[in-house]
C-alpha positions as CSV (number, residue, x, y, z in Angstrom):
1,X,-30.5,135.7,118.3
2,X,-33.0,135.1,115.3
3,X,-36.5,134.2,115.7
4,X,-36.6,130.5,115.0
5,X,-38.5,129.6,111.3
6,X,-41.1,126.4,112.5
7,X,-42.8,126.5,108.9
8,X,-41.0,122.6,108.3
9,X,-43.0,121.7,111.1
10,X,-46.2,122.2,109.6
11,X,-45.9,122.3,106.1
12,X,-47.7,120.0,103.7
13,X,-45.9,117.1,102.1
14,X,-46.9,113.7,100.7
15,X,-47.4,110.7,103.2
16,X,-44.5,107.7,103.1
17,X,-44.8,104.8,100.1
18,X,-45.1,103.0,103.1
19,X,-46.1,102.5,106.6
20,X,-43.9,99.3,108.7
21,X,-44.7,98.2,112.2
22,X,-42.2,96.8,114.7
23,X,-44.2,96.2,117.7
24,X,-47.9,95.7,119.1
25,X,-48.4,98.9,120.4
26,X,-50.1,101.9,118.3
27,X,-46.6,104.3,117.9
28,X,-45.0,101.2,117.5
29,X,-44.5,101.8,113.7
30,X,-42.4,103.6,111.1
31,X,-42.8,105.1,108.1
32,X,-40.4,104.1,104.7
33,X,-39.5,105.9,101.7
34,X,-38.0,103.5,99.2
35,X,-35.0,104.9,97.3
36,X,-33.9,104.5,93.3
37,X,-30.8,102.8,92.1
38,X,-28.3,105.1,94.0
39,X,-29.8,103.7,97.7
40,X,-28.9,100.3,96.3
41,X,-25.2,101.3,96.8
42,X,-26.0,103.6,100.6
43,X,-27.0,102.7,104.1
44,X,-30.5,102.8,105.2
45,X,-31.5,105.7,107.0
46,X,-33.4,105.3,109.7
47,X,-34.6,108.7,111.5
48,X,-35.4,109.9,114.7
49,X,-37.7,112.9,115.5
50,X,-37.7,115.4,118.0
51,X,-39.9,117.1,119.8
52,X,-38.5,117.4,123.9
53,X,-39.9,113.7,123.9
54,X,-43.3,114.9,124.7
55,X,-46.7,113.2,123.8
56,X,-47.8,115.3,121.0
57,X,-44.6,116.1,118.9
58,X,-44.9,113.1,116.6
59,X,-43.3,111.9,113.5
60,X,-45.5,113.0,110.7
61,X,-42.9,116.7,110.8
62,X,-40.3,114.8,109.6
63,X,-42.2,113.8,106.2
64,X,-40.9,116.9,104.2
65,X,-37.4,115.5,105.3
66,X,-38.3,111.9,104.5
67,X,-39.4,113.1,101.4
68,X,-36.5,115.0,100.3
69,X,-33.7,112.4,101.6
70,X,-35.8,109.9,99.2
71,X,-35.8,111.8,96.6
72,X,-31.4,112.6,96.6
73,X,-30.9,108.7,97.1
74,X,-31.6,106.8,100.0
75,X,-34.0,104.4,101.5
76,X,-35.0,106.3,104.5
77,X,-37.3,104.8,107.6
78,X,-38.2,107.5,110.2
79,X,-39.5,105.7,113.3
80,X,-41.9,106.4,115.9
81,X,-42.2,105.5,119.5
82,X,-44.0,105.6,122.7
83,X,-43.9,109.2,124.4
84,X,-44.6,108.6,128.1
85,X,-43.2,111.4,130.7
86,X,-41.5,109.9,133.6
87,X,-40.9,106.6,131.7
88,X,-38.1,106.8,129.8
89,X,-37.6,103.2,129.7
90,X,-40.1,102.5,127.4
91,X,-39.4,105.2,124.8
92,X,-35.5,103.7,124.9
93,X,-36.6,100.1,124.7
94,X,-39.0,101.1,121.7
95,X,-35.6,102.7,119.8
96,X,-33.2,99.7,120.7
97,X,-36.7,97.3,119.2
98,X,-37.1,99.5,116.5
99,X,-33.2,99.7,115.2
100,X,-32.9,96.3,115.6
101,X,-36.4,95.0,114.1
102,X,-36.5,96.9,111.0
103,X,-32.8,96.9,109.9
104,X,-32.0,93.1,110.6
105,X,-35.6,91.8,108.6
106,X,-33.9,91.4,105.2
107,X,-35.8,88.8,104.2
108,X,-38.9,91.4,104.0
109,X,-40.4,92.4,101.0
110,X,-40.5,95.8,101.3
111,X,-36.8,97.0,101.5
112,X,-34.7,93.8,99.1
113,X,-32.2,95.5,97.2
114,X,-33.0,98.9,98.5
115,X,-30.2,99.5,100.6
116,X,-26.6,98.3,101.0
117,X,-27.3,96.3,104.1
118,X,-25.9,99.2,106.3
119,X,-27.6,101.8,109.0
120,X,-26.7,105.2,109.5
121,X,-29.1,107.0,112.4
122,X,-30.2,110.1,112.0
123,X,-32.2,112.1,115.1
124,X,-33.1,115.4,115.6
125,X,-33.2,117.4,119.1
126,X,-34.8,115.1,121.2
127,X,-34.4,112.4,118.3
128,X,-30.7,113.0,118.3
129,X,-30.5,112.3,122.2
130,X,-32.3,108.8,121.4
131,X,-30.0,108.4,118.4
132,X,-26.3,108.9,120.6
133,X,-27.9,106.8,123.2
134,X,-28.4,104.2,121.3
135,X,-25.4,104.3,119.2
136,X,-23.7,103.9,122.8
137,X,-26.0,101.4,124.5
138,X,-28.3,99.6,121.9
139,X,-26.5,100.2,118.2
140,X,-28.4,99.4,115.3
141,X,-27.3,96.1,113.6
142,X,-25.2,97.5,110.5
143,X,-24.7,100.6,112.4
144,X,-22.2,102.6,109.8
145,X,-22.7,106.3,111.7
146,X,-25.0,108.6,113.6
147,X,-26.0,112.0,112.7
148,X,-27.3,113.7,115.6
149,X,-29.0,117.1,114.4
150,X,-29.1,120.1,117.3
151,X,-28.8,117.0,119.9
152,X,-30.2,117.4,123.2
153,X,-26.9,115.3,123.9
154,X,-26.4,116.5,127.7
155,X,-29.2,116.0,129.5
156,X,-27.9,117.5,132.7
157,X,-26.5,120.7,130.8
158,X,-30.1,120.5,128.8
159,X,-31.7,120.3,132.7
160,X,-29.7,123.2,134.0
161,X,-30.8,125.4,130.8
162,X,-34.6,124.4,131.8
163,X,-34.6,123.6,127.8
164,X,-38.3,123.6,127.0
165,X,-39.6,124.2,130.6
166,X,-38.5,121.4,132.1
167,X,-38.6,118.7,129.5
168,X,-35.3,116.9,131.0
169,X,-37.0,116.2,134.2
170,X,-40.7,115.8,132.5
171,X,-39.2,113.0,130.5
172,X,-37.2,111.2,133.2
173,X,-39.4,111.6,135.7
174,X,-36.8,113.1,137.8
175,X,-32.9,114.4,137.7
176,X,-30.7,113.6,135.2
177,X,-28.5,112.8,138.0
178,X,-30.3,109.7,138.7
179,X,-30.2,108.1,135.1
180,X,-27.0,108.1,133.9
181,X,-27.4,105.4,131.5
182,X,-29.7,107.4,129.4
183,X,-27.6,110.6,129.1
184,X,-25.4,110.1,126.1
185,X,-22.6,112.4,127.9
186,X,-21.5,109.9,130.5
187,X,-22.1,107.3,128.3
188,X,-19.5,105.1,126.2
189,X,-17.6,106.2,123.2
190,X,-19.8,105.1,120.2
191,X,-18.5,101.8,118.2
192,X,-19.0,103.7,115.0
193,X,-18.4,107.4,113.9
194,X,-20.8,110.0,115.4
195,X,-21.1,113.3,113.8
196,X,-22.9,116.3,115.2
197,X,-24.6,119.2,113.4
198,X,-25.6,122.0,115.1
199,X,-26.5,125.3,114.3
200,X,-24.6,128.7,116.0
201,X,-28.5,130.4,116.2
202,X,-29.8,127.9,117.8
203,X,-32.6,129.5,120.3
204,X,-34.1,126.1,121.3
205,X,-31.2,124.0,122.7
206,X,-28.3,125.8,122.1
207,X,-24.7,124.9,120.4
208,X,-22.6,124.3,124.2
209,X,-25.2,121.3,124.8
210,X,-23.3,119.6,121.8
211,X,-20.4,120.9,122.4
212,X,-20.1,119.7,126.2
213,X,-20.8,116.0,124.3
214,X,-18.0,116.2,121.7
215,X,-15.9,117.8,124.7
216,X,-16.8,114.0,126.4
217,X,-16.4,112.2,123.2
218,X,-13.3,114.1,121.3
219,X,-13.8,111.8,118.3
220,X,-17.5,113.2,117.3
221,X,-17.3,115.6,114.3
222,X,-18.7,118.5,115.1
223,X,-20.3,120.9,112.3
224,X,-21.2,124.1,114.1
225,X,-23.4,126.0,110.8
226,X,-23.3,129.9,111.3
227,X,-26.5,131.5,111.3
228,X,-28.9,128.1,111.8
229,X,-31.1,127.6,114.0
230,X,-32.4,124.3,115.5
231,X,-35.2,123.8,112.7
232,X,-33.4,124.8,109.6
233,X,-31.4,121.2,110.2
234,X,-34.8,119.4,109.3
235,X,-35.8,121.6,106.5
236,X,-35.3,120.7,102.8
237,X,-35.6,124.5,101.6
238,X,-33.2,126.2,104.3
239,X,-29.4,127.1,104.1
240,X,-28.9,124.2,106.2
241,X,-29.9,121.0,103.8
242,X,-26.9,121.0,101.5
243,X,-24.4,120.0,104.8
244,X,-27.1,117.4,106.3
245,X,-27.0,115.7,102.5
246,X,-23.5,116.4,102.6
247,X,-22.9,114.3,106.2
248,X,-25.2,111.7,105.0
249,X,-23.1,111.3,102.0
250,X,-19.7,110.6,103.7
251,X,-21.1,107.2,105.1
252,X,-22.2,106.1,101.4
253,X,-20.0,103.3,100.8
């Protein structure tokens, strides 16, 4: 397996045109690139980071990404949200807030015309858990699709693999046994079209986690990429970008 390539994660890139909040609390805010003429006619895509749902994986890795979905079209917000271990309640409640507070305010200055009206999600590892649970149990108003990049979208496969020592049960607060309603697996089939990318190298959570979700939900596309690993999916410059643009692009309208 290749040695996974984490430069995306700290390489520089310009901050958002603008910062949004949804909430009281301090991660209770999201960044927003605002999109030329062609986002007038896409959905607004809202992203989810990654990052095993730990304290200090936040947001700001996504901003190459943020950038470079800006810049081929779209009006893209990438939220954050609270990071607690053992309560995953409130990092869910802050995505179901968040998906509904900043798609439904149309009336707001800084998105009129700047979007079609319509939300695809896009999450990455950890993001792309909270983005299938919440296209199960707490879809965004407008929700057109989810695009879950390298999901961690079995979190009792993800526990049995001891992905990122523990992080499963770090973030519960105990077995995935004992909240079902948070593992996207055993949850409902999605309203609206999921689609999975994942990549074959994948050294941090590995392809068979999505595959054991699409095996649940046999109507998820599944893109398995040879030769990707689980950052390349987030990363402007790799291999992987053309088929991420390429998914997003199947939702334009």
């Amino acid at each position: 397996m290749n040695a996974e390539d984490r430069s995306v994660l700290d390489r520089a890139a310009p901050g958002p045109d603008l910062t949004l909040r949804y909430g009281p609390a301090a991660e209770q805010v999201a960044d927003a690139w605002l999109g030329d003429a062609r986002a007038t006619r896409r959905p607004l895509v809202v992203l989810v980071h990654g990052g095993f749902w730990r304290p200090e994986y936040d947001r700001v890795h996504l901003r190459p990404l943020g950038m470079a979905l800006r810049d081929a079209g779209w009006t893209v917000v990438s939220v954050e949200y609270r990071r607690s271990p053992g309560r995953p309640e409130v990092t869910a409640g802050d995505i179901a807030v968040a998906l509904t507070a900043i798609p439904a305010s149309s009336a707001a200055r800084w998105h009129q015309g700047l979007h079609n009206g319509s939300v695809v999600v896009v999450g990455h590892s950890a993001g792309g858990h909270l983005a299938l649970w919440s296209a199960s149990a707490a879809p965004a108003p407008g929700l057109v699709g989810t695009v879950a990049l390298a999901p961690v979208a079995d979190l009792g496969l993800a526990h049995r693999l001891d992905l990122d020592d523990g992080a499963v049960a770090d973030f519960l607060g105990g077995p995935p046994e004992d909240n079902g309603d948070l593992d996207p697996v055993r949850l409902a089939v999605p309203g609206a079209p999921v689609v999975v990318v994942h990549g074959t190298e994948d050294g941090i959570v590995p392809l068979a986690v999505a595959e054991s979700y699409t095996a649940a939900h046999p109507a998820t596309r599944l893109v398995a990429l040879p030769d990707i690993g689980h950052f390349a999916l987030i990363d402007p410059l790799s291999e992987a970008w053309g088929t991420v643009v390429d998914t997003l692009a199947s939702f334009d309208a």
